[in-house]
ROTIKOL-190818 format. One line per field, with one value per atom (N, C-alpha, C): residue number from 1; residue in one letter; atom name; x, y, z. Coordinates in pm, whole numbers, plus 50000, padded with zeros to 5 digits. Layout:
BEGIN
num = NUM ...
residu = a ...
atome = CA ...
px = X ...
py = Y ...
pz = Z ...
//
This chain:
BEGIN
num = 1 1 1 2 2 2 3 3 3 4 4 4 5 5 5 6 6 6 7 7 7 8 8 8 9 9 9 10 10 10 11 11 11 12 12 12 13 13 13 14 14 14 15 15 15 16 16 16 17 17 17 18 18 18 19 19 19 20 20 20 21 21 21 22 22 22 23 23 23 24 24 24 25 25 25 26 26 26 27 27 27 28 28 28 29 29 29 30 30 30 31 31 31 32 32 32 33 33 33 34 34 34 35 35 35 36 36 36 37 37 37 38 38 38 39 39 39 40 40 40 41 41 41 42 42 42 43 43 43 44 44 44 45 45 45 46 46 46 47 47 47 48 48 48 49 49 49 50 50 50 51 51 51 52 52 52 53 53 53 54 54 54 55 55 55 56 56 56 57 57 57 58 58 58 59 59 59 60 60 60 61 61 61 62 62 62 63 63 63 64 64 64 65 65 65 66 66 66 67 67 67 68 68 68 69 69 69 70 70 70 71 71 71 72 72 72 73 73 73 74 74 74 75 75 75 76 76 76 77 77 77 78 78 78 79 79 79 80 80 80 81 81 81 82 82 82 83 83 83 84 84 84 85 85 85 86 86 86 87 87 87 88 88 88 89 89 89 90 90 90 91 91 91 92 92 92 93 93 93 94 94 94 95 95 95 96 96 96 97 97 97 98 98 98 99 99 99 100 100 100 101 101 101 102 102 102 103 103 103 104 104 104 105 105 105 106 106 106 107 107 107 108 108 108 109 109 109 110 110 110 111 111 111 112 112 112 113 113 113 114 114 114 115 115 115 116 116 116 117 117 117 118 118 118 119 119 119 120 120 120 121 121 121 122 122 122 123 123 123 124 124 124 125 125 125 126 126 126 127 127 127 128 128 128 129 129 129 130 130 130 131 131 131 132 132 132 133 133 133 134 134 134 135 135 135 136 136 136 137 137 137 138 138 138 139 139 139 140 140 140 141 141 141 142 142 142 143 143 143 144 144 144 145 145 145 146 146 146 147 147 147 148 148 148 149 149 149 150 150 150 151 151 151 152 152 152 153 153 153 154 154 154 155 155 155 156 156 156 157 157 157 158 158 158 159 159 159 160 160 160 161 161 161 162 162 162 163 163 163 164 164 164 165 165 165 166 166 166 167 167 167 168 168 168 169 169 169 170 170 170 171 171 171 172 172 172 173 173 173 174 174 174 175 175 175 176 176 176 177 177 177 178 178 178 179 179 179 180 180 180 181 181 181 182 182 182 183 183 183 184 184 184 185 185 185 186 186 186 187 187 187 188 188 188 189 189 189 190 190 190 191 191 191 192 192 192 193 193 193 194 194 194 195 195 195 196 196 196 197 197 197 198 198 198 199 199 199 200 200 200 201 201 201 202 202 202 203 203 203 204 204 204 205 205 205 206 206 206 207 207 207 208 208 208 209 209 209 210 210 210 211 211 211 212 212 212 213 213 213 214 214 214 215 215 215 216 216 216 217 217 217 218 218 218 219 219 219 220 220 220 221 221 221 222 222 222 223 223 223 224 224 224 225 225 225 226 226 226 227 227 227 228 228 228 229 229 229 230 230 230 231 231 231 232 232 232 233 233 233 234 234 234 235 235 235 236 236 236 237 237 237 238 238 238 239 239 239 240 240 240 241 241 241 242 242 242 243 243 243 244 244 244 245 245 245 246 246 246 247 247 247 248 248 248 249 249 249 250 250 250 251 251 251 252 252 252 253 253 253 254 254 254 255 255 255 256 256 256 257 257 257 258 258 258 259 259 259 260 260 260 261 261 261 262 262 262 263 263 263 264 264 264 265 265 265 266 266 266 267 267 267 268 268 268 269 269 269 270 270 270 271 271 271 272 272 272 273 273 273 274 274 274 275 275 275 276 276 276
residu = x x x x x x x x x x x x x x x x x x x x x x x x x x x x x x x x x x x x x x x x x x x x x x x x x x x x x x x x x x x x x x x x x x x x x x x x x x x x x x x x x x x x x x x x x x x x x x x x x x x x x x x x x x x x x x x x x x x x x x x x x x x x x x x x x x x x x x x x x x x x x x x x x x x x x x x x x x x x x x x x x x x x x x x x x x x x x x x x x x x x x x x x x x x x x x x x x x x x x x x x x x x x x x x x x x x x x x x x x x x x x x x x x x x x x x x x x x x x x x x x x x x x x x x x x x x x x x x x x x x x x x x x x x x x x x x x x x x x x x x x x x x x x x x x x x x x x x x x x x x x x x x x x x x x x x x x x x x x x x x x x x x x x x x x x x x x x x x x x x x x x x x x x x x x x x x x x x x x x x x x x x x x x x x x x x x x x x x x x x x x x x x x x x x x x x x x x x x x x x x x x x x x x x x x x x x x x x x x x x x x x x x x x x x x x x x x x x x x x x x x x x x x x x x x x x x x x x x x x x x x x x x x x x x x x x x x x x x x x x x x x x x x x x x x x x x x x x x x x x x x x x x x x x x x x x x x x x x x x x x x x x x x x x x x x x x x x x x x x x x x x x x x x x x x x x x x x x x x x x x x x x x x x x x x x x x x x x x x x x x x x x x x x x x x x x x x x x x x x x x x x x x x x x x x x x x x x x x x x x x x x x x x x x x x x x x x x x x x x x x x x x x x x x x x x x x x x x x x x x x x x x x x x x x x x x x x x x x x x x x x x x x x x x x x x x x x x x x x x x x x x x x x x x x x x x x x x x x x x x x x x x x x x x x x x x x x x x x x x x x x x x x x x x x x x x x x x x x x x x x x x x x x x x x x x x x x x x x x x x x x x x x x x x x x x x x x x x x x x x x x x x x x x x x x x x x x x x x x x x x x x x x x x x x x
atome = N CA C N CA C N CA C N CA C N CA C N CA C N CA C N CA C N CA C N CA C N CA C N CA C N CA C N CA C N CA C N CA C N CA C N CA C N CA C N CA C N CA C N CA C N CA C N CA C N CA C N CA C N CA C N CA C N CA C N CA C N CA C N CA C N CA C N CA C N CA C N CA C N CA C N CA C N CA C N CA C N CA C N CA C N CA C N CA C N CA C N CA C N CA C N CA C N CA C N CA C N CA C N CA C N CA C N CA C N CA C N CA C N CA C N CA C N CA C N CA C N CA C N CA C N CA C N CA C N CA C N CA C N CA C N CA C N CA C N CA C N CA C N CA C N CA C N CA C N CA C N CA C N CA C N CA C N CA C N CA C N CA C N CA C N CA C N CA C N CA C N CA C N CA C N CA C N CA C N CA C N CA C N CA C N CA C N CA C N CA C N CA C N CA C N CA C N CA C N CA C N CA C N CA C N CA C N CA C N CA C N CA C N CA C N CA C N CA C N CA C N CA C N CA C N CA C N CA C N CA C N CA C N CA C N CA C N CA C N CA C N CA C N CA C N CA C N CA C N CA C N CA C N CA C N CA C N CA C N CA C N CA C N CA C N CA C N CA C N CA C N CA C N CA C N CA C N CA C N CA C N CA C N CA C N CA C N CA C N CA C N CA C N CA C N CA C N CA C N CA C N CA C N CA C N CA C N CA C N CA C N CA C N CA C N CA C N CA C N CA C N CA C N CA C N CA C N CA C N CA C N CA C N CA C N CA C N CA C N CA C N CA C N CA C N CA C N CA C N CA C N CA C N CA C N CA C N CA C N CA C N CA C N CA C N CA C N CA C N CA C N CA C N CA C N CA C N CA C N CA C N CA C N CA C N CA C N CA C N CA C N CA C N CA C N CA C N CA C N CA C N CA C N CA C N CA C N CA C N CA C N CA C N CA C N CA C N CA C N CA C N CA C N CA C N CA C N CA C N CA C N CA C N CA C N CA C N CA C N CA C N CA C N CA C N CA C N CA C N CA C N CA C N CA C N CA C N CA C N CA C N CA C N CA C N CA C N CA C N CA C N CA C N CA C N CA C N CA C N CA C N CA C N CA C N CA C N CA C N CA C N CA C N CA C N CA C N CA C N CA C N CA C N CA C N CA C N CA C N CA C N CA C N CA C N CA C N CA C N CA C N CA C N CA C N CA C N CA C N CA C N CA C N CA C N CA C N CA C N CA C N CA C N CA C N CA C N CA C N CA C N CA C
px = 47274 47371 47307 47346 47352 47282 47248 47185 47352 47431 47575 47665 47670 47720 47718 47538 47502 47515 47526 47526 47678 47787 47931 47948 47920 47914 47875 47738 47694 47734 47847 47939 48062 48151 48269 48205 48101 48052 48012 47968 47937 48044 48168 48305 48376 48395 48502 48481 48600 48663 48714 48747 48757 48962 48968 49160 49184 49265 49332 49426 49453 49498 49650 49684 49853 49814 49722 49733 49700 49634 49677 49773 49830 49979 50057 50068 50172 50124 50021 49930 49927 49915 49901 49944 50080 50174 50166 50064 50097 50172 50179 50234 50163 50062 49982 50086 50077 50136 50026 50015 49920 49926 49872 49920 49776 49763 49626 49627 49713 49656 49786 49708 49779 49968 50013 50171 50253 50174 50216 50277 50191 50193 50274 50320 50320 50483 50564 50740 50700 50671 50568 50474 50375 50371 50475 50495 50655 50700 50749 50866 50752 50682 50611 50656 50680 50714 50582 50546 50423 50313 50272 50183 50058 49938 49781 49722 49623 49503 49398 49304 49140 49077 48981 48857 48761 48729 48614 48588 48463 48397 48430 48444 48504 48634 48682 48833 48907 49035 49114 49263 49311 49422 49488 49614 49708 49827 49830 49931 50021 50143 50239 50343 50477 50630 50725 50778 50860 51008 51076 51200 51156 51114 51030 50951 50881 50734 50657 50497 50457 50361 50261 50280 50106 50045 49884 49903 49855 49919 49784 49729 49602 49598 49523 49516 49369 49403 49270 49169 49275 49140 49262 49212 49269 49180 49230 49157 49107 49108 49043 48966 48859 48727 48754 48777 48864 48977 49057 49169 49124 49073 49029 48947 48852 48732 48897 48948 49021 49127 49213 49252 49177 49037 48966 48917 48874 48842 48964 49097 49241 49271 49229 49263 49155 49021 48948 48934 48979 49024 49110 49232 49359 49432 49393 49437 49606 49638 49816 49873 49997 50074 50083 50101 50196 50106 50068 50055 50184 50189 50316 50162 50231 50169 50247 50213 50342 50317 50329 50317 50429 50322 50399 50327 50385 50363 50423 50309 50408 50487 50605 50691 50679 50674 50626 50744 50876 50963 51059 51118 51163 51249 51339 51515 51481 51372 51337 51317 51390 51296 51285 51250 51152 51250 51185 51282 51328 51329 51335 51228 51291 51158 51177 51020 50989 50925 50978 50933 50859 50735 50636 50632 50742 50779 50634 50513 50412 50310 50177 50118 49947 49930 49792 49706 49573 49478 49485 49545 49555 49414 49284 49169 49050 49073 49023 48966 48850 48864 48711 48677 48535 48556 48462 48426 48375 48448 48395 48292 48203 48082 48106 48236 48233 48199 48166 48161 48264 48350 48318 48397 48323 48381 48494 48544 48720 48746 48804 48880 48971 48908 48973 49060 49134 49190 49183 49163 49159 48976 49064 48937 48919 48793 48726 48709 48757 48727 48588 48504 48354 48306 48386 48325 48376 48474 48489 48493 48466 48431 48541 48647 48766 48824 48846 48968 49038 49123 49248 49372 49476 49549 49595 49662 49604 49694 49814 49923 49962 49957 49935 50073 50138 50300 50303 50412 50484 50540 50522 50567 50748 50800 50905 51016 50997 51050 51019 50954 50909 50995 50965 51081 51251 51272 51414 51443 51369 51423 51393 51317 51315 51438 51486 51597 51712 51691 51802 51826 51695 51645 51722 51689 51715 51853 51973 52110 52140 52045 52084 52016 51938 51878 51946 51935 51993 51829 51821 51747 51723 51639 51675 51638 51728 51723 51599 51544 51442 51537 51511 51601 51588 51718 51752 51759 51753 51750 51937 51947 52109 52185 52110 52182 52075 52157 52087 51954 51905 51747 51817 51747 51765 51658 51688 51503 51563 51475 51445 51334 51314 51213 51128 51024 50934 50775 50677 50576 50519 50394 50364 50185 50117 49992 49918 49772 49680 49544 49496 49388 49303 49203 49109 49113 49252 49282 49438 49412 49623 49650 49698 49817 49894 49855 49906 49922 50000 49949 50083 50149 50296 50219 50081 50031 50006 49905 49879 50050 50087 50210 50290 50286 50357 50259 50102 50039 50062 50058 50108 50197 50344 50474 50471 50398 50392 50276 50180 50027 50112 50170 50188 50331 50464 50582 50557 50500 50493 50625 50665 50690 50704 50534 50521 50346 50295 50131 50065 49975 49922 49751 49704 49605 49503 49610 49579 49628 49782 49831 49784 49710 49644 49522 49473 49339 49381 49453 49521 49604 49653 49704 49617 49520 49398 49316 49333 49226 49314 49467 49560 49569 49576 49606 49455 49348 49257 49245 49265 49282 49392 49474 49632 49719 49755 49791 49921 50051 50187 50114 50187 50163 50277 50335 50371 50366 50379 50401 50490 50533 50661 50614 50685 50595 50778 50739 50836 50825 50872 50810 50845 50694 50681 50672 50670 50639 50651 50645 50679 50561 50409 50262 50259 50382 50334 50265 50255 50183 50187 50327 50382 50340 50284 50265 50234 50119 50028 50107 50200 50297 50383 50454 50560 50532 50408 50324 50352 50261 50267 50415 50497 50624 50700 50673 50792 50752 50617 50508 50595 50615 50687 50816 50871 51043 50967 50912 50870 50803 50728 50658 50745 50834 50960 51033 51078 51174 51093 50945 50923 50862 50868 50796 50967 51070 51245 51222 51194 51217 51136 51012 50916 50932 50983 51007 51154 51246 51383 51341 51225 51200 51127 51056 50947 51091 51166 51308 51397 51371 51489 51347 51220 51159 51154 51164 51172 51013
py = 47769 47696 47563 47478 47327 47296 47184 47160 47093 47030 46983 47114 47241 47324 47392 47430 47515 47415 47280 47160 47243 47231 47216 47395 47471 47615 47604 47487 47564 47451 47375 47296 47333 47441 47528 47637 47654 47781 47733 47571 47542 47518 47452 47375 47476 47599 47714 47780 47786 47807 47961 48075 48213 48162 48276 48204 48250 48209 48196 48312 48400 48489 48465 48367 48313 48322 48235 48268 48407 48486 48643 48748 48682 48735 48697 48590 48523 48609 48623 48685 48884 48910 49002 49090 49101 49144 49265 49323 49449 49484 49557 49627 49744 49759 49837 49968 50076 50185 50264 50293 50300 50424 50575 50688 50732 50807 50846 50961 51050 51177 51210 51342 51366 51365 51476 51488 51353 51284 51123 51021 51079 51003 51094 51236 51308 51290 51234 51158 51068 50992 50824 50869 50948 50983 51072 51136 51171 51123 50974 50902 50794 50769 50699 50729 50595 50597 50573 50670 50603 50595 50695 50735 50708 50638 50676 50639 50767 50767 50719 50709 50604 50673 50713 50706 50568 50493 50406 50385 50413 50492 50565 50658 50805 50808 50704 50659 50687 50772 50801 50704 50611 50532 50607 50562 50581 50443 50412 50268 50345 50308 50313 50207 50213 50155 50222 50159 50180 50062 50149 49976 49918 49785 49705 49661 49731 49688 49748 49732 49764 49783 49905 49936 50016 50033 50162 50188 50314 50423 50475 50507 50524 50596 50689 50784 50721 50668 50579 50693 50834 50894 50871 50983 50941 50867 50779 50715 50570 50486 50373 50319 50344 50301 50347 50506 50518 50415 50383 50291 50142 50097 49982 49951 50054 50039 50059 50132 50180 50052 50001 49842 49753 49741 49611 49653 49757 49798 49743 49811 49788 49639 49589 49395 49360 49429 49345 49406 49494 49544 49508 49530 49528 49406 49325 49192 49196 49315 49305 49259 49208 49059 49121 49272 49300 49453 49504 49594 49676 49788 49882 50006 50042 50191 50308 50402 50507 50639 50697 50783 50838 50959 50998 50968 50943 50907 50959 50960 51017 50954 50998 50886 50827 50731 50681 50664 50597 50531 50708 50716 50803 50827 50723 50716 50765 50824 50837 50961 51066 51201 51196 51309 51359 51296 51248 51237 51097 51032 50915 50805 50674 50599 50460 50416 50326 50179 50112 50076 49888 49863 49805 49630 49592 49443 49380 49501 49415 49548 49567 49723 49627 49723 49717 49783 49765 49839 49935 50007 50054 50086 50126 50170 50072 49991 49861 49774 49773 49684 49641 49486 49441 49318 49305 49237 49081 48969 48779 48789 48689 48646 48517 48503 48424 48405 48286 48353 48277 48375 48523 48592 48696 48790 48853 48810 48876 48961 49042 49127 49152 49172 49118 49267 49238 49379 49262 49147 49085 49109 49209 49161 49067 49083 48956 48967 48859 48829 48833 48894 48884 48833 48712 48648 48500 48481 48353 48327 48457 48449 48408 48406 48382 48507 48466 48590 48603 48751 48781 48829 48799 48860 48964 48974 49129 49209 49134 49213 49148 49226 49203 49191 49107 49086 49141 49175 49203 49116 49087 48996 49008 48845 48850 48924 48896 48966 49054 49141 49265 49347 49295 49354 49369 49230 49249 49296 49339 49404 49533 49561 49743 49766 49682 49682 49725 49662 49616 49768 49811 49915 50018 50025 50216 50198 50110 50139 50206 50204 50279 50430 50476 50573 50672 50803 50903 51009 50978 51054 51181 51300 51432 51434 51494 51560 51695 51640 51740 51838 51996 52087 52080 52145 52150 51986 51868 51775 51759 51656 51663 51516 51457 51317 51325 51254 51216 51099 51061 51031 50837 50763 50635 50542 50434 50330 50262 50189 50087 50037 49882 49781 49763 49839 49802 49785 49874 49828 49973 49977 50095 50043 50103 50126 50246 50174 50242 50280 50420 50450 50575 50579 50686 50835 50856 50977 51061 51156 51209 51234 51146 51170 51274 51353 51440 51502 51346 51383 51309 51358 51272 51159 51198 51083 50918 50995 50869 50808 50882 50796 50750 50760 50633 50518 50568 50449 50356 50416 50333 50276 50340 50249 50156 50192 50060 49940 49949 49882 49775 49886 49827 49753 49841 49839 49933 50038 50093 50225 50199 50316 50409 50399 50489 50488 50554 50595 50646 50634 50599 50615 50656 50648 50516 50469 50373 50181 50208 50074 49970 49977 49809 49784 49872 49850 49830 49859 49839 49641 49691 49518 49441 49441 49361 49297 49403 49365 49275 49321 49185 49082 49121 48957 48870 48919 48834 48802 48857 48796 48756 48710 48690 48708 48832 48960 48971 48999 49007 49162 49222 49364 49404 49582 49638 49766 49808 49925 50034 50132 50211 50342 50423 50552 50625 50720 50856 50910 50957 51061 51206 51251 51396 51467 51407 51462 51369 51392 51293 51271 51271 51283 51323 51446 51477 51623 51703 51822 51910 51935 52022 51872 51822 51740 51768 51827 51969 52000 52139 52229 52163 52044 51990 51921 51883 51811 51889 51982 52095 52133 52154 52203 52079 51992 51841 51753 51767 51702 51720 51780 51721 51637 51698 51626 51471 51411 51339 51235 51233 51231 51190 51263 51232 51114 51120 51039 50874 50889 50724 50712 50811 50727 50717 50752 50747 50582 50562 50409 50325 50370 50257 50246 50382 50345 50273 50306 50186 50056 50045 49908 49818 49905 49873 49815 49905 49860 49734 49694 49606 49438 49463 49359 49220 49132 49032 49072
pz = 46091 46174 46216 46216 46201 46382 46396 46572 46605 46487 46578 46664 46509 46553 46705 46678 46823 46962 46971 47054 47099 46986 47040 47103 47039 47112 47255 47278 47414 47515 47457 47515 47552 47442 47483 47628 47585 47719 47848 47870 47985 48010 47964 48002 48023 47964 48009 48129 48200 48259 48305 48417 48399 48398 48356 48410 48543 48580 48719 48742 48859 48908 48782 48849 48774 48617 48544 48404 48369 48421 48416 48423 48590 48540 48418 48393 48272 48169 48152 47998 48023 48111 48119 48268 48266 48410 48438 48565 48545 48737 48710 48928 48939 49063 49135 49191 49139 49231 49286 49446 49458 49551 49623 49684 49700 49821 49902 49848 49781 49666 49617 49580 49447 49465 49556 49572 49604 49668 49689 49552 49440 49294 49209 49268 49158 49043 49147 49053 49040 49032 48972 48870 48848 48695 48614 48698 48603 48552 48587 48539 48460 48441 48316 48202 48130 48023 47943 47789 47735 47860 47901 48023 47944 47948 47888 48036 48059 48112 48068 48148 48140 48286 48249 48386 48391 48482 48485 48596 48575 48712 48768 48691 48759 48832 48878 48910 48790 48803 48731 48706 48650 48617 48502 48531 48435 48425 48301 48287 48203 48248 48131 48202 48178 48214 48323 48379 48481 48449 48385 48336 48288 48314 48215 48244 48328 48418 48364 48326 48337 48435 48451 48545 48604 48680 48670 48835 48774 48940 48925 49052 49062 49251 49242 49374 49431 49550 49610 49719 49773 49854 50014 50106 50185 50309 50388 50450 50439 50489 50517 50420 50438 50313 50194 50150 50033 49999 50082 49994 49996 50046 50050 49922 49943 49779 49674 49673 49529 49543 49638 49576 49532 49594 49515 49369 49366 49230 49161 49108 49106 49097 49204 49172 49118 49110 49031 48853 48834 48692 48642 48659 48640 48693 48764 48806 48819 48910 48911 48990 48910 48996 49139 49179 49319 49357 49485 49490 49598 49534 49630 49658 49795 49857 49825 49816 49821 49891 50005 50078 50170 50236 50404 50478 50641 50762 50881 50974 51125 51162 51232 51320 51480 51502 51615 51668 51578 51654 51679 51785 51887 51818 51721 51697 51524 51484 51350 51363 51232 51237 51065 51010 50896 50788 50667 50613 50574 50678 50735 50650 50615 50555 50636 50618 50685 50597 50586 50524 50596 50579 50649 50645 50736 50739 50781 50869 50881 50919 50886 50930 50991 51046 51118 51143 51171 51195 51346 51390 51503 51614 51488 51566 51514 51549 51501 51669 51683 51806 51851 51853 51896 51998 52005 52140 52090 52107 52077 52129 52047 52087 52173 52210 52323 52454 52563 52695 52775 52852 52836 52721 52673 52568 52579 52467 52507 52371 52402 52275 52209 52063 51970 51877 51781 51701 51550 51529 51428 51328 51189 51102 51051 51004 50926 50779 50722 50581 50557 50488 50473 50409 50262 50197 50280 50358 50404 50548 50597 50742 50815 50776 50884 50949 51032 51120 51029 51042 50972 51076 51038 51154 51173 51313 51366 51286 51228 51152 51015 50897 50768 50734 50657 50702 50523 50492 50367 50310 50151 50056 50082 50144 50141 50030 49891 49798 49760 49812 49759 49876 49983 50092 50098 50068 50047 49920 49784 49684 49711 49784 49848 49932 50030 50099 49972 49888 49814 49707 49647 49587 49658 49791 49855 49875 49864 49858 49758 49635 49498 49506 49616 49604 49703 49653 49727 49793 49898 49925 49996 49988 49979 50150 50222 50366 50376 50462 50545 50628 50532 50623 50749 50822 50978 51032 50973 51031 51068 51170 51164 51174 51001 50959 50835 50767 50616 50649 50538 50595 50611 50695 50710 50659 50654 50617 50740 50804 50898 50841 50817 50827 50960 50936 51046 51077 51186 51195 51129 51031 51038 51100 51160 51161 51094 51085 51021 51096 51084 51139 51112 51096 51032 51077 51149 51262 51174 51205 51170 51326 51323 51498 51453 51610 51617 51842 51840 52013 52039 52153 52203 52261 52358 52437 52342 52206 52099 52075 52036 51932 52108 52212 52322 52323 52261 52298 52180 52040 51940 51958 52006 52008 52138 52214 52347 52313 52268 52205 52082 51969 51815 51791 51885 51843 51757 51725 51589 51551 51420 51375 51308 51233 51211 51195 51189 51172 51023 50985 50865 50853 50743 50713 50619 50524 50441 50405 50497 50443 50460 50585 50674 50599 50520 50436 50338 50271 50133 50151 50297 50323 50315 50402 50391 50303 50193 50064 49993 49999 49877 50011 50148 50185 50176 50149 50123 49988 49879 49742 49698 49826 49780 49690 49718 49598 49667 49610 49719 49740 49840 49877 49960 49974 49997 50076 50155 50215 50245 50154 50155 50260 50333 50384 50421 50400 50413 50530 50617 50763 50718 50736 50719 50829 50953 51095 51211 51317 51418 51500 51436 51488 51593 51679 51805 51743 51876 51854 51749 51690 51582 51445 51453 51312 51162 51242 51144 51043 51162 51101 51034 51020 50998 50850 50833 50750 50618 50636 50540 50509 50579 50549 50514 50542 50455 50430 50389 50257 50091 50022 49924 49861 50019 50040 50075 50182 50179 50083 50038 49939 49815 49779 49641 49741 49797 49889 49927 49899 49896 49779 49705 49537 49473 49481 49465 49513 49598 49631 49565 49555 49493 49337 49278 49178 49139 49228 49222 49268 49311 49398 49227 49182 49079 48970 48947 48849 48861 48952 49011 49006 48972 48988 48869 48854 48705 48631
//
């Protein structure tokens, strides 16, 4: 090989360039479905079309189609640090245009029972809380970005269009009633919080809904928010109510954990259908 040749090679390699979030999407479009275990994901791999699995790093994915999306559904762990590591992994593999959540949650708001979906116009860290190095020190509920050191705010807001096509999505969906309840299940757009706890106290969930506006409680969304609003990723939060996090939560959990559960992957996957 010639000294012009190897000159112009190690001229294409200093001058190139990685592509850009956007020339990835264009080249390669995929949508994040994303559930803290297994029953959460389990009608979302169902409904894959052309389903193939992959482990890397022992993380388990599966891509296939949803309408004409394609699409990788992936179980992040329940909890905080589990979902957080399993979206960045996720945006940094798979580079997908949008992430959706898909779960159950307690109910905070009073006028909500089981059944019921919520879906997350803005979610937060609920057990989240340090002290400024200012004087005097005042307190804060805002994390921090750790590669750019900025505040983040205290509430992670939802991709305008991803919201109103979920709005738009659950008019087409029929969703299944939590026995003994006495009304078919509703969505309200609202606050859900997140925290490393399962509420299960009337006292917590007045302090959530007086503290958050909240309604509903969560293990994963505000970490899952966090990681796309810092790599500016659109993101989503869907959640089902399996219980009303007071005392009977437990019991209630277990008993309208799968009704739940079908009833917000029904939406995310009509939400996933209806996307360009």
């Amino acid at each position: 090989m010639n000294t012009q040749r190897i000159s112009f090679i190690i001229f294409c390699l200093l001058t190139s360039t990685q592509p850009t979030h956007a020339q990835l999407y264009r080249t390669r479009p995929i949508t994040a479905l994303l559930g803290a275990f297994e029953p959460e994901l389990r009608l979302v791999r169902q409904s894959l079309r052309h389903p193939k699995t992959q482990t890397i790093n022992g993380m388990v994915f599966t891509t296939g189609r949803v309408g004409k999306q394609r699409v990788v559904v992936a179980e992040t762990g329940i909890g905080k640090v589990n979902a957080a590591a399993a979206t960045a992994f996720v945006l940094a593999h798979f580079r997908p245009r949008r992430v959706l959540f898909t779960g159950i949650a307690g109910g905070t708001n009073p006028d909500l029972q089981p059944g019921d979906m919520v879906v997350g116009r803005r979610v937060a860290h609920h057990d989240y809380g340090w002290m400024t190095m200012t004087n005097p020190p005042q307190p804060s509920r805002q994390t921090r970005n750790a590669i750019t050191k900025q505040d983040n705010p205290v509430y992670f807001l939802a991709d305008s269009v991803l919201l109103l096509r979920a709005q738009e999505a659950a008019k087409l969906v029929v969703f299944a009633s939590i026995p003994a309840t006495n009304r078919p299940p509703t969505l309200v757009v609202g606050t859900i919080v997140t925290g490393d706890v399962f509420v299960s106290s009337e006292e917590k969930v007045a302090q959530l809904r007086r503290d958050y506006g909240a309604d509903a409680t969560e293990m994963e969304g505000a970490a899952v928010a966090q990681i796309c609003y810092q790599e500016q990723v659109p993101c989503l939060v869907i959640r089902s109510l399996s219980d009303k996090a007071n005392s009977n939560a437990r019991m209630d959990m277990r008993q309208f954990l799968d009704i739940a559960a079908r009833n917000s992957a029904k939406l995310v996957l009509a939400l996933v259908k209806r996307l360009p």
